[in-house]
Residue frames relative to the residue before (quaternion, step in Angstrom):
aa qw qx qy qz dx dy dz
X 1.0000 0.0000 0.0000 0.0000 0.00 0.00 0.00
X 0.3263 -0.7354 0.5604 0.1967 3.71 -0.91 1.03
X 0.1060 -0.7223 0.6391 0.2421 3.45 -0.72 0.64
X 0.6100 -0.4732 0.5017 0.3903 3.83 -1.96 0.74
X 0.7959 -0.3894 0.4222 0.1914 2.89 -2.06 0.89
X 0.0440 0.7700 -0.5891 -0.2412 3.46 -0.28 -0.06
X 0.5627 -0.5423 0.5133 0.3546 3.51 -1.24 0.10
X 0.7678 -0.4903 0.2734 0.3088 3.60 -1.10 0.46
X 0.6061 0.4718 -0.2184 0.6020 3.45 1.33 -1.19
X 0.5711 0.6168 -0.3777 0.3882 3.87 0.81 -0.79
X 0.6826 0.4667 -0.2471 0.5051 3.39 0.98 -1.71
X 0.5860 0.5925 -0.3625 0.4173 3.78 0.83 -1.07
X 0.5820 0.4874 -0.4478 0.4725 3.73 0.36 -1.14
X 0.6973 0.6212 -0.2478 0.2578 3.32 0.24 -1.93
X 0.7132 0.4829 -0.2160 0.4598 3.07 0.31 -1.38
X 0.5923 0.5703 -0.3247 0.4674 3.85 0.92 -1.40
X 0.6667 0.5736 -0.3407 0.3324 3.49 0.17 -1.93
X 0.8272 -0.0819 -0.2856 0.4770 3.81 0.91 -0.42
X 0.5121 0.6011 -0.6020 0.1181 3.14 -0.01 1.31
X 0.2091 -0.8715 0.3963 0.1991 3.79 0.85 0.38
X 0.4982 0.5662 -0.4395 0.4880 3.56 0.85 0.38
X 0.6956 0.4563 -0.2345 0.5030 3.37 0.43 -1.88
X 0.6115 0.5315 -0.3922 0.4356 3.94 0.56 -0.64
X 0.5712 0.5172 -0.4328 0.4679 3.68 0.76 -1.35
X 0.8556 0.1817 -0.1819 0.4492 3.43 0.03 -1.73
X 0.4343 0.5042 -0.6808 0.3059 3.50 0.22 0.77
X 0.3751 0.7494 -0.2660 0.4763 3.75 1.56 -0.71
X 0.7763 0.3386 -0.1711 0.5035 3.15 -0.11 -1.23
X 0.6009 0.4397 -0.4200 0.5188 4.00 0.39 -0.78
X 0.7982 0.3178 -0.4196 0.2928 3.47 0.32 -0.93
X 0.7408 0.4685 -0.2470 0.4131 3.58 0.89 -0.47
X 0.4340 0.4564 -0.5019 0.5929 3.33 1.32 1.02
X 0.5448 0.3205 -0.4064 0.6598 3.95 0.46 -0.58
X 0.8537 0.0273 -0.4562 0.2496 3.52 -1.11 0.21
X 0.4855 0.5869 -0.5655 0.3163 3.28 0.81 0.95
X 0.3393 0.8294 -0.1865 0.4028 3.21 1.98 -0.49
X 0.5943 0.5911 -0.0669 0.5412 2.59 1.27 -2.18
X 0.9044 -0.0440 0.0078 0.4243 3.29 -0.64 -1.00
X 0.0249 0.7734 -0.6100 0.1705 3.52 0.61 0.71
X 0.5908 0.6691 -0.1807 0.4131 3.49 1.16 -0.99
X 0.6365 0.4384 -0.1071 0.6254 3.54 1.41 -1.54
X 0.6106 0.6317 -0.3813 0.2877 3.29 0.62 -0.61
C-alpha cells in the first residue's frame, strides 16, 4: 500500500511526535526567544 506524500511540516510533526527529547528542547528554544521578546514587558 502507497501512502500520500506528505508535505514537509507533515513529515516534521511525524518524525517529532516520537522523538521526546527534540520536542523538550524544541520548548526550551522557544521560550527563551520570547523571553528575548519581551524581556522589556517583563
Amino acid at each position: 500500500m502507497e501512502r500520500k506524500s506528505e508535505t514537509k511540516t507533515q513529515e516534521l510533526v511525524r518524525r517529532l511526535k516520537y522523538n521526546k527529547s527534540a520536542v523538550f528542547g524544541l520548548v526550551i528554544i522557544i521560550i527563551l526567544i520570547l523571553c528575548g521578546i519581551l524581556a522589556n514587558y517583563i
